[in-house]
Legacy VTK file of the C-alpha trace (Angstrom):
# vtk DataFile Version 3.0
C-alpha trace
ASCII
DATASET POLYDATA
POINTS 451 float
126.151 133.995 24.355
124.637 130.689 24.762
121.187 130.312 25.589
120.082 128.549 28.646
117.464 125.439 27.673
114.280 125.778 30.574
112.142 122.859 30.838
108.796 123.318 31.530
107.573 120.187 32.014
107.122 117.950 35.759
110.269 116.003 36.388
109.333 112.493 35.698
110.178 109.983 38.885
109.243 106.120 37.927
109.256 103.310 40.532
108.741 99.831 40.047
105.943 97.945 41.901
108.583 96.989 44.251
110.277 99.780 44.882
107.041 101.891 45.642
105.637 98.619 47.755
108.523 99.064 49.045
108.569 102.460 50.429
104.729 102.423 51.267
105.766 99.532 53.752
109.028 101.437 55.250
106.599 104.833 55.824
103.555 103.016 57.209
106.411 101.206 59.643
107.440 104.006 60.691
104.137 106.110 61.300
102.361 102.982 62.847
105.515 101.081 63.777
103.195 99.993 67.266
99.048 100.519 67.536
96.274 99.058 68.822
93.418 98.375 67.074
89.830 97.711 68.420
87.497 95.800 65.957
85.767 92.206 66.063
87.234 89.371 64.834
85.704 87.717 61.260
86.624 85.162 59.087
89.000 83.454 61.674
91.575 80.743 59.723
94.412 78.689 60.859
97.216 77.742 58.134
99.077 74.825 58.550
102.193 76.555 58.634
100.936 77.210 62.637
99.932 81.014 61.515
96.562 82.322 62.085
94.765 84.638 59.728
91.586 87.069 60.322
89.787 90.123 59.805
89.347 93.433 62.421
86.325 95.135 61.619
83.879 97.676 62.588
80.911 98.984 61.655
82.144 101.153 58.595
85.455 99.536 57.427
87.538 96.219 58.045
91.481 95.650 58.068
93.191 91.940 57.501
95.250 91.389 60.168
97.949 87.873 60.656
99.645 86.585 63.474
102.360 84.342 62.814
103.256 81.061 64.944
105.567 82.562 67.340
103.286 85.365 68.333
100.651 83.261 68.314
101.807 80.884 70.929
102.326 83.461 73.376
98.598 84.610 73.183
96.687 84.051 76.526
93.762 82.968 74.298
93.155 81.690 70.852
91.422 84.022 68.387
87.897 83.381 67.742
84.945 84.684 65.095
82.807 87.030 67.106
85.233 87.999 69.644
85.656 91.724 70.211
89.173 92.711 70.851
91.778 95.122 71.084
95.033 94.109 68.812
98.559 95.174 69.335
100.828 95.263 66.408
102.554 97.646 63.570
101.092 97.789 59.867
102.332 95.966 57.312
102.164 95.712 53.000
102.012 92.359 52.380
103.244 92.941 48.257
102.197 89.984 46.806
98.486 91.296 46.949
99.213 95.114 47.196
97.335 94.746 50.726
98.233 96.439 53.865
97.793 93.999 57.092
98.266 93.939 60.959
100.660 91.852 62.004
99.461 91.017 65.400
101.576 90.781 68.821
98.697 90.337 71.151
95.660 90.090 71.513
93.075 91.169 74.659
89.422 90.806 74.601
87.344 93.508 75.505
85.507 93.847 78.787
86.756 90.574 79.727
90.104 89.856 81.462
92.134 87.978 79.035
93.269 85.481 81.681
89.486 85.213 82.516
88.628 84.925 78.947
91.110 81.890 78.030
90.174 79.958 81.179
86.933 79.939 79.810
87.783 78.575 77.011
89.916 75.821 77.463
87.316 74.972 80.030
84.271 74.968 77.509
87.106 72.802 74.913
88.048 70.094 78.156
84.276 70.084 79.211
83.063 69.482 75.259
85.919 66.590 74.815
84.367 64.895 78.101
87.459 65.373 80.761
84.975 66.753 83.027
82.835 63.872 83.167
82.414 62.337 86.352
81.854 58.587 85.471
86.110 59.064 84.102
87.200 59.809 87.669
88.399 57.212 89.562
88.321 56.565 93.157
91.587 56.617 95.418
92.574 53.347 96.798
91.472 53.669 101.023
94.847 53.460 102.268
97.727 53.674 99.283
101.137 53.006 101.074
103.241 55.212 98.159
102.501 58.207 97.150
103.831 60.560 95.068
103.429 64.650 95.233
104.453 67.063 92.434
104.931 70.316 93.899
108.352 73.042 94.735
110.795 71.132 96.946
110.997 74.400 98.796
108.293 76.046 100.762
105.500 75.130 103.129
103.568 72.805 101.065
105.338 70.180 100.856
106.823 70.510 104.380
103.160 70.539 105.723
101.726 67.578 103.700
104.973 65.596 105.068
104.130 66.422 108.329
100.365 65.208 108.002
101.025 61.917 106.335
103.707 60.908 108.865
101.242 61.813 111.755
98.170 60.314 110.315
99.766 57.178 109.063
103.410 56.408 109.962
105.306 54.414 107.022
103.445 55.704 104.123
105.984 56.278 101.427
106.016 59.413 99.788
108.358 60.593 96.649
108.622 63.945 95.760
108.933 65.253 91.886
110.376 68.611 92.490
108.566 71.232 90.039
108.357 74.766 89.123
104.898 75.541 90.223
105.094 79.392 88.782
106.994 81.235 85.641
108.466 80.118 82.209
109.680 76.280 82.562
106.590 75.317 84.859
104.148 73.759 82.380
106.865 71.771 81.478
108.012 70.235 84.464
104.599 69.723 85.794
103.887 67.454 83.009
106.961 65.583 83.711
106.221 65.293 86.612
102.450 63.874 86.588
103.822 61.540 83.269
106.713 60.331 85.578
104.286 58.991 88.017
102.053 57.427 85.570
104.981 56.197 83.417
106.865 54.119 86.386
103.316 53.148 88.138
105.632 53.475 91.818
102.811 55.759 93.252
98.973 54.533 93.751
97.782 58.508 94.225
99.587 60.715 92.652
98.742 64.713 93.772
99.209 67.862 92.632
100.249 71.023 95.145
100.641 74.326 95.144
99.519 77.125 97.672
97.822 79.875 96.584
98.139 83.107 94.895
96.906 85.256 92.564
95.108 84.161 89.078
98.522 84.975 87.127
100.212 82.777 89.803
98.248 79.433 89.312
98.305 80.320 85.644
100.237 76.904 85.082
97.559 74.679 86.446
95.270 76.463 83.903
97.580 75.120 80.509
95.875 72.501 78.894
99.051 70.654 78.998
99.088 69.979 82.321
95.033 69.261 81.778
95.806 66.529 79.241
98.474 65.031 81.404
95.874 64.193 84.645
93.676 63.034 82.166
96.184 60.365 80.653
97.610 59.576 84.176
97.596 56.024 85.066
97.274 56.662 88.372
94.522 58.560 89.903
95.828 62.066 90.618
94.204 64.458 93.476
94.473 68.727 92.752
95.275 70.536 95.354
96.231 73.881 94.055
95.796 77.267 96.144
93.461 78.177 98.788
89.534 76.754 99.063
88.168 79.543 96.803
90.553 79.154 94.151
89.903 76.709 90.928
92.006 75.544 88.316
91.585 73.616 85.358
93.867 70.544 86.841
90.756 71.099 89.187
88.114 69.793 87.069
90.200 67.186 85.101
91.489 65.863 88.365
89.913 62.495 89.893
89.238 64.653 93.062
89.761 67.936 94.241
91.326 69.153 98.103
90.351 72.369 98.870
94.190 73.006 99.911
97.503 70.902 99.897
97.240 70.327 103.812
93.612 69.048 103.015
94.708 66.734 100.240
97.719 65.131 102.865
94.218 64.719 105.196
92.306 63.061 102.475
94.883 60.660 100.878
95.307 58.653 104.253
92.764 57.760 107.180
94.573 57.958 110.581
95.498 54.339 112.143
92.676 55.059 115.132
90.056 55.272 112.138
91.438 51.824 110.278
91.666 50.083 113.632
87.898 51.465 114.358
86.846 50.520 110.571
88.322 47.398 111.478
86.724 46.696 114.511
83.317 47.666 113.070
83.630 45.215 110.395
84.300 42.667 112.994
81.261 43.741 114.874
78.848 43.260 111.713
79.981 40.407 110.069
79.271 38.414 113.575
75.852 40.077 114.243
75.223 39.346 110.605
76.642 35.563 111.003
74.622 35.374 114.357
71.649 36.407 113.070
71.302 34.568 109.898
72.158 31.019 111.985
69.582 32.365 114.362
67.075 32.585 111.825
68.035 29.577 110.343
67.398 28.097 113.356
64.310 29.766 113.724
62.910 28.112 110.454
63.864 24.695 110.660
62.254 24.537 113.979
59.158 26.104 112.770
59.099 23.476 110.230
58.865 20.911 112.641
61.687 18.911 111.392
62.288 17.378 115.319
64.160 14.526 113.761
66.779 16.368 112.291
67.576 18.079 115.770
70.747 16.690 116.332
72.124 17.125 113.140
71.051 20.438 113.032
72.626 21.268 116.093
76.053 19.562 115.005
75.900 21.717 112.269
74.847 25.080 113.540
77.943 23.806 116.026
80.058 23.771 113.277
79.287 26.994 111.707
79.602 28.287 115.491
83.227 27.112 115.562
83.780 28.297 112.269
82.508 31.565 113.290
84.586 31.742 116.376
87.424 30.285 113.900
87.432 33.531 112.205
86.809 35.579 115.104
90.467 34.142 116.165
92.187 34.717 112.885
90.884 38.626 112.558
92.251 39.404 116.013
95.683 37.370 115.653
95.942 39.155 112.017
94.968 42.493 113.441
97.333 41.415 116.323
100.449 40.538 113.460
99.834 43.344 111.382
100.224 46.084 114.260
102.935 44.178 115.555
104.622 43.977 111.922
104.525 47.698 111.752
105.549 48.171 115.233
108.854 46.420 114.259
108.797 48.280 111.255
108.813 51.319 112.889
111.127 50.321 116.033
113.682 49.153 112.471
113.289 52.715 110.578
113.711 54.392 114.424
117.138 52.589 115.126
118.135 53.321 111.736
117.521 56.972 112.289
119.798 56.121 115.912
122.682 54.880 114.480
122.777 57.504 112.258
122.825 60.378 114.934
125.633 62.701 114.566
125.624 63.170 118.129
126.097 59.866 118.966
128.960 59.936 116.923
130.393 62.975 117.581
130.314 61.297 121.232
131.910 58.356 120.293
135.041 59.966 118.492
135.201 62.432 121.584
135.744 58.971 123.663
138.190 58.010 120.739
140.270 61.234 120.908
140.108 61.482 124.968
141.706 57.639 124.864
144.257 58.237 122.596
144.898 61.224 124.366
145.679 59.697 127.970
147.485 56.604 125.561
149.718 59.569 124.952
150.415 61.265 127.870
150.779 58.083 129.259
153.523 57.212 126.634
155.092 61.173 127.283
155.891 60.248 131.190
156.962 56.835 130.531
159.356 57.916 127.968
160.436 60.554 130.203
160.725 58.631 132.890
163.066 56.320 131.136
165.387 58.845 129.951
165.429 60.535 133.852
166.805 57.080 134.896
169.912 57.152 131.689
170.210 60.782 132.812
170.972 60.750 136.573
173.782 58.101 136.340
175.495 60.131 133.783
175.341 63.442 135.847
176.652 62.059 138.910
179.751 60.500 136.774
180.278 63.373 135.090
180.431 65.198 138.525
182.677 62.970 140.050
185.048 63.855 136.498
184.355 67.441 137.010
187.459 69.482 137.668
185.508 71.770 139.489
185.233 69.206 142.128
188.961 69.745 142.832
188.736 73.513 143.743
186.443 71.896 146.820
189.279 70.173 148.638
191.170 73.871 148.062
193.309 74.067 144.563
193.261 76.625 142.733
192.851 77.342 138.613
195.101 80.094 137.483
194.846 81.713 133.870
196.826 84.089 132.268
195.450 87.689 130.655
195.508 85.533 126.746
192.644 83.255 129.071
194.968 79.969 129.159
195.641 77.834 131.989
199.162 78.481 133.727
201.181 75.136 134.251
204.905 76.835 134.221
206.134 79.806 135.167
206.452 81.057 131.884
203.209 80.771 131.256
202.142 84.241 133.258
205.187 86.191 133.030
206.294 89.234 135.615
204.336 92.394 135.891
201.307 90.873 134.332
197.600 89.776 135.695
196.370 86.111 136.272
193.124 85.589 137.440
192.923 82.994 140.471
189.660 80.963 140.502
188.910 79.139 143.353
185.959 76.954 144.416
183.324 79.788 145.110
184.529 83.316 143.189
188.136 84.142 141.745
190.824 86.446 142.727
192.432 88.919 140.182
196.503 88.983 140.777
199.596 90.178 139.943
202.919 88.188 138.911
205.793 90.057 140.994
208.378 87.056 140.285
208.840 83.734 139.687
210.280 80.496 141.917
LINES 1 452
451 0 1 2 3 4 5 6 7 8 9 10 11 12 13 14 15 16 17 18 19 20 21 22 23 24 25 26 27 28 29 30 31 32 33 34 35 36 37 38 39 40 41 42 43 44 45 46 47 48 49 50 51 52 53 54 55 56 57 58 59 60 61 62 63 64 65 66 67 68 69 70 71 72 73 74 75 76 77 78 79 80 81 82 83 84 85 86 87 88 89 90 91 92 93 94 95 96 97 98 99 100 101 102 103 104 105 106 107 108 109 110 111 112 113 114 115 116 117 118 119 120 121 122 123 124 125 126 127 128 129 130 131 132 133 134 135 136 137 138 139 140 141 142 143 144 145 146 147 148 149 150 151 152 153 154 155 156 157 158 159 160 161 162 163 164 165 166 167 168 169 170 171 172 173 174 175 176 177 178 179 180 181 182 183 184 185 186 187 188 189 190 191 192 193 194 195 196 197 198 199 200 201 202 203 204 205 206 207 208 209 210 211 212 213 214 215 216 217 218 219 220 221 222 223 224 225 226 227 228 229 230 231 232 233 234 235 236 237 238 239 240 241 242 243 244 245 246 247 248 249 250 251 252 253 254 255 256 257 258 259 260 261 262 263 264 265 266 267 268 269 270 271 272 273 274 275 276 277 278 279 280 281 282 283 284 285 286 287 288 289 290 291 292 293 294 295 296 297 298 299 300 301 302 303 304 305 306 307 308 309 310 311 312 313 314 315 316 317 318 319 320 321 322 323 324 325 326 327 328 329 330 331 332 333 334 335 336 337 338 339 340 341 342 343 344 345 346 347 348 349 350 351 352 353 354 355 356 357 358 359 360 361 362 363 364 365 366 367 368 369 370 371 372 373 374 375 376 377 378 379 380 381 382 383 384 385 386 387 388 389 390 391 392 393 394 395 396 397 398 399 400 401 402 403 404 405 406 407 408 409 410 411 412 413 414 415 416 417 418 419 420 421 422 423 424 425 426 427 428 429 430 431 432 433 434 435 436 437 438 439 440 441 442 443 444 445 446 447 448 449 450
């Protein structure tokens, strides 16, 4: 009987530092596969490969945590030394140090909304880098005759701010970049938008719309994208995002703020009552201001006693007189041509818009079809009445022909039973039926002999 060999000894299992790395990362996946974390942020580095590397820690311990470029660029806000903040992410070995790390997913700061928190921030960055500055802004030309708006081509914004402009100033061009004002793909076309104006230089004003909503909703005017893209504009650029207590970001880069997009239609454009009454002002001051400085030239040289000089004085303040009235003229006549220039403008665009009236057309191919429809009704009884006149001399020939015409004067047709026409006697023969007919009904008869 063989004996049975017992080992006493602990079974010996060897890993390498791989394979146990290896495993310590697959069961710390799996047990913290998704945590948050709440610490304070330390020692806050960004790599050049776009990933961003920092420490979590408390009062008693500290973890490393990393969050690589594509999380990263989905953070609401950047992460910052001194920041406390709760971290989303699973645990990690990172085996070329034999460290375990977060790898972060996002990020929310503590007692502070993140939205909140980033709008802060890129406002502090914009205000440090001088975009807030107020000797940058430019003014808006008084009356700009093109205009362009980037805003949703559906909606009410744009349909009010349309409405304004055409009833405060009538001819003011306006082009519309249509834009995603909310959601993924906004920032983007925003920009576009803003860069197209400022690229192509069509527009003197170039503003910004969107009505209002929530903080989450005007997000996209907060992206300091959109920011830098005001601030490059060529053009100056008016904000008018949301409702009057709402701010944005494009709200403090922008060269002026409207407190809504109906307010920023008012704003752009004076009504043509106010130009005509600027105008008229102007008039007013420049002759008091002409009248009174000849008057007090007048004034002087007279006080100076220089008697001899009179008359050439008085040719000369004469002169200046004429000139004055001179110009008087020419402002009226030019105020005169220029309302008169946009009447015709405005008489042009409103026959334009005329001729291209669909009812107006529809009328005139009604007029078209009703014409062409007598044209052929007119055609039908001509054509009948034309073959009515071939007809009629045809019937009465044919019923002069007819051999029914005959039975009038009192013959007779007679057939035999096979429906044939008897012309000799052995045509019907005795003992059978002919029928008789005659000029109005027939007689049925029987053949009893022949002569």
């Amino acid at each position: 009987m063989e004996q049975m060999a017992l080992g006493w000894e602990p079974r010996r299992v060897t890993f390498t530092v791989s394979e146990l790395s290896a495993q310590i990362r697959d069961r710390l996946g799996s047990e913290f596969g998704d945590v948050w974390v709440a610490g304070e942020i330390s020692g806050c580095k960004m790599a050049s490969s776009g990933h961003c590397y920092f420490t979590l820690k408390d009062q008693e311990a500290q973890i490393r945590c990393v969050c690589f470029r594509m999380s990263l660029r989905y953070l609401k806000f950047k992460p910052q030394d001194g920041i406390a903040v709760l971290a989303r992410g699973r645990v990690d070995v990172y085996e070329a140090r034999g460290e375990y790390q977060l790898l972060v997913e996002a990020l929310e700061p503590q007692g502070h909304g993140a939205l909140q928190f980033a709008f802060e921030q890129l406002k502090r960055k914009l205000a440090e880098e001088g975009l807030f500055d107020a000797d940058r802004k430019r003014d808006l030309p008084r009356l700009p005759l093109r205009i362009g708006i980037v805003t949703s081509p559906s909606g009410a914004v744009i349909r009010d701010m349309t409405q304004i402009l055409s009833r405060r100033f009538p001819g003011v061009h306006v082009r519309l970049y249509p834009a995603l004002v909310q959601g993924e793909g906004s920032v983007e076309t925003v920009v576009r938008g803003i860069e197209y104006f400022s690229r192509t230089e069509w527009a003197q004003v170039t503003i910004v719309a969107r009505g209002g909503g929530s903080l989450e909703d005007l997000w996209t005017f907060n992206e300091e994208a959109v920011a830098r893209a005001i601030a490059a504009s060529s053009v100056p650029v008016i904000s008018a995002i949301g409702h009057e207590t709402d701010f944005t970001i494009a709200d403090f880069v922008a060269d002026l703020r409207a407190p809504t997009p109906s307010a920023a239609a008012e704003l752009v454009v004076p009504t043509q009552e106010q130009l005509r009454e600027q105008i008229a002002l102007g008039e007013h001051k420049l002759l008091q201001a002409v009248r009174y400085r000849l008057a007090m030239a007048a004034r002087r040289l007279h006080q100076q006693g220089v008697e001899r000089a009179s008359s050439v004085l008085h040719r000369n303040i004469g002169r200046l007189q004429q000139r004055v009235d001179e110009c008087e003229y020419r402002i009226r006549e030019r105020a005169v041509a220029t309302s008169a220039r946009n009447r015709r403008a405005l008489d042009q665009l409103t026959a334009r818009l005329r001729s291209q009236d669909l009812r107006l057309r529809m009328a005139a191919d009604r007029r078209r079809v009703e014409n062409a429809e007598a044209a052929l009704l007119q055609l039908i009884r001509t054509r009948q009445t034309g073959a009515r006149l071939r007809l009629d001399p045809l019937i009465a020939h044919l019923t002069q022909l007819s051999p029914l015409r005959i039975l009038d004067r009192g013959y007779a047709i007679v057939t035999n039973q096979a429906g044939r026409i008897v012309k000799q006697p052995g045509d019907a023969p005795v003992d059978s039926t002919v029928r008789i007919r005659l000029a109005s009904g027939g007689i049925d008869a029987e053949v009893t002999g022949h002569s």
